[in-house]
C-alpha positions, 0 to 999 in steps of 0.5 A: 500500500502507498501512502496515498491509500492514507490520504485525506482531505484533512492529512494533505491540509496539515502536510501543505501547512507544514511545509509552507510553515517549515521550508518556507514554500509557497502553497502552490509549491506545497502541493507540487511537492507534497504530490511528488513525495506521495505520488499523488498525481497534480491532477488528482490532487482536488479532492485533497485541497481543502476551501482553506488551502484552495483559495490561499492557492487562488491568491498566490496565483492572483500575485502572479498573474496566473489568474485574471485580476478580479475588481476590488472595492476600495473602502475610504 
């Protein structure tokens, strides 16, 4: 049995936080790596990410322009 076999929604969040706490990754980098170190293909991986790493992950693709820029409300 692989490690996959283990995994769930709520180790895969903890194992992401982790690596973004210790190694000072970025999420997205997170989860590339953690699906290498588990053999998790990248493209599988969605049933994995939770709604919290999910849109961390959103906002850092924002910062990068690998998502459209979204209108923001400016309060004064």
């Amino acid at each position: 049995m692989t490690e996959t076999d283990f995994m769930n929604r709520s180790k895969f969040t903890k194992i992401i936080e982790q690596k973004v706490k210790e190694l000072n990754l970025s999420y997205i980098e997170a989860v590339v790596e953690t699906c290498e170190m588990t053999s998790i293909d990248p493209q599988d991986v969605k049933k994995f990410i939770s709604p919290l790493i999910k849109e961390k992950i959103e906002v850092e693709a924002r910062k990068l322009n690998y998502l459209p820029k979204q209108n923001e409300l400016i309060f004064e």
